[in-house]
N, C-alpha and C positions, 0 to 999 in steps of 0.2 A: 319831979313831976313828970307825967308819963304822957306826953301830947306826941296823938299821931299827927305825920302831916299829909300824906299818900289816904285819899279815899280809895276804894278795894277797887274800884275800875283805873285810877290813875294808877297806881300800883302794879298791877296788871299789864300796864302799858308799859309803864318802868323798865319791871322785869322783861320783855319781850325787846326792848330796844338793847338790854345789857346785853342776853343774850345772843341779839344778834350781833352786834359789835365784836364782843369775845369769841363769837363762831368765827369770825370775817377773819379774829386776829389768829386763831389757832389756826382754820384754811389757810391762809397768809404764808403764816411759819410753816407747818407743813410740807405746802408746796412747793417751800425755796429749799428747804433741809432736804427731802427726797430728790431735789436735782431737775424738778419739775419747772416750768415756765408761771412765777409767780403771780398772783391773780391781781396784784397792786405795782406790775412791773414799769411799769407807763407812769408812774409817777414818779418813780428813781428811786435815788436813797436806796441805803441799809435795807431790805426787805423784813430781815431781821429784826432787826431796832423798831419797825414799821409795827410788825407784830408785837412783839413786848409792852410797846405803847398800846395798843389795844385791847391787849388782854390784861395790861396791869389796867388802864383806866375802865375796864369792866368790871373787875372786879371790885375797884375803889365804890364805882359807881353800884352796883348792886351790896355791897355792905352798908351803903350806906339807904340802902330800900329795906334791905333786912330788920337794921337799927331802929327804923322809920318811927323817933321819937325818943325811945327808952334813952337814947343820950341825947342832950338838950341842941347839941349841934350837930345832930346826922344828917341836915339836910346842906350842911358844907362838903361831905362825901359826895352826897348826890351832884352837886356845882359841878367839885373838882374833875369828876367822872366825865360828865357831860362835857362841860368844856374840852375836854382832851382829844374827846371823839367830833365835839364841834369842829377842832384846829386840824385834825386829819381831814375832817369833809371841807373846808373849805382848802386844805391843800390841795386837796385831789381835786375840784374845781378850778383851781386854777392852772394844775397841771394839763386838766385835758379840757384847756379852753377851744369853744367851737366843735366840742366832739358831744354825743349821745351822752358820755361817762361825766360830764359839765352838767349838764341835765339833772341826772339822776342823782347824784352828791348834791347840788343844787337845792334838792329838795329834803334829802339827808339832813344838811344842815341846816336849813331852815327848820325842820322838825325838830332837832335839838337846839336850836334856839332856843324855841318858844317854850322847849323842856326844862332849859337852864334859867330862862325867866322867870319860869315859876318855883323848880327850885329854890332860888335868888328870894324869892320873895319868900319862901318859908326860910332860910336864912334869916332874913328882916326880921320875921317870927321867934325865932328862935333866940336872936341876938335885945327881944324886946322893944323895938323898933317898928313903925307905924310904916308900910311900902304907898308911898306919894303916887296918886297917879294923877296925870292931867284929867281934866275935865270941860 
């Protein structure tokens, strides 16, 4: 059975969030591989490794915007994707607590929060499962 879960404006949004994530992560690597002052240096860690996680969880995460139904659980691609990029924003918030960059991730991840929520709940979807909300 072939159920979309992405209506074309959420979709739209999807694709604009992967993309940027996967830009951040190839800028990222880039400017640590050319010898350059890395743009995610302030958080520490592998810069490298930093990258890799962002462009492999972009892409998990836009395969599974592509899929967006035709397999009964592409909206677990979408989670896993999100999540990944949730767990760097909220690094990088804590990294630069008290600074502008606290701020701005701040709202980063809150943004894919409430992406992975709904995600989460086409999951529920998908796995045939009713998402409980309070009321």
């Amino acid at each position: 059975m072939n159920h979309k879960y992405l209506y074309p404006r959420q979709r739209q949004i999807e694709v604009l969030g992967a993309l940027y994530a996967g830009g951040l992560g190839v800028y990222t690597g880039i400017s640590t591989v050319s010898g350059g002052v890395a743009p995610l240096a302030w958080i520490g860690g592998n810069q490298i490794g930093i990258a890799e996680v962002l462009v492999t969880a972009s892409m998990i995460w836009a395969l599974g915007i592509r899929i967006n139904g035709a397999w009964r659980f592409s909206p677990f691609l979408r989670l896993a994707g999100m999540l990944a990029h949730f767990s760097m924003a909220v690094s990088a918030v804590i990294a630069g607590a008290g600074t502008s960059a606290s701020y701005t991730y701040g709202w980063v991840a809150a943004l894919l929060f409430i992406g992975a929520r709904n995600a989460a709940r086409d999951c529920f979807t998908a796995w045939g499962a009713k998402w409980q909300t309070q009321t």
